[in-house]
N, C-alpha and C positions, 0 to 999 in steps of 0.2 A: 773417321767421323765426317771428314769432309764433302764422301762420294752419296752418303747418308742425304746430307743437308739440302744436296744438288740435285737429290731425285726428289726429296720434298719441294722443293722449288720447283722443280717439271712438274711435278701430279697440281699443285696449287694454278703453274700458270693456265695448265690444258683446263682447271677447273672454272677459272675465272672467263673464260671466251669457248661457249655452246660452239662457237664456229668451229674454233680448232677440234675439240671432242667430238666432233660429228665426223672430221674428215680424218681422223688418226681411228675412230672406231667402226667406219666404213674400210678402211686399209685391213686394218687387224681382220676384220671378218672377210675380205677376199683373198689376202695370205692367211687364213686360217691361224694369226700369230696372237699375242697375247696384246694387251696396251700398250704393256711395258715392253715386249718386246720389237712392238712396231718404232716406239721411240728411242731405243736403243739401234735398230735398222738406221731409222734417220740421221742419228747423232756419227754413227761408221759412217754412212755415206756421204757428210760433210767432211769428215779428214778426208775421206779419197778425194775429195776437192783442193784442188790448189789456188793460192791465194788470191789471185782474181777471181776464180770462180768464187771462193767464199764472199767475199766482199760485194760483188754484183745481187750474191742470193742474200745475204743480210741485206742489202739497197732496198730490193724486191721485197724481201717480207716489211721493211720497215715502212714504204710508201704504202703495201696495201694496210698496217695499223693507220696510218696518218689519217687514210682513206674511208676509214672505219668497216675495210673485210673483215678483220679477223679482232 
């Protein structure tokens, strides 16, 4: 139930900011991948980050919300 609630939570956040939706549906269409599958890519490639690196990229996305990117 849990992994349920946590992709309705992703589809909601990507729906609430046109920014993000444009740049995860510009990816999907040049990897030929699905929505979902491009945010499942993304979610891998943050574990292969190790803690620093996680931390810097959460820094990075947070300042560009603060910023009003995305």
């Amino acid at each position: 139930m849990v992994p349920y609630y946590s992709v309705a939570r992703a589809s909601t956040a990507i729906g609430v900011s046109p920014i993000i939706k444009e740049i995860v549906q510009k990816q999907a269409h040049s990897t030929r991948l699905t929505l979902k599958e491009v945010i499942l890519m993304g979610m891998l490639a943050i574990d292969k980050l190790d803690e620093q690196g996680r931390q810097d990229l959460a820094d990075q996305v947070h300042q560009m919300q603060v910023n009003g990117e995305i």
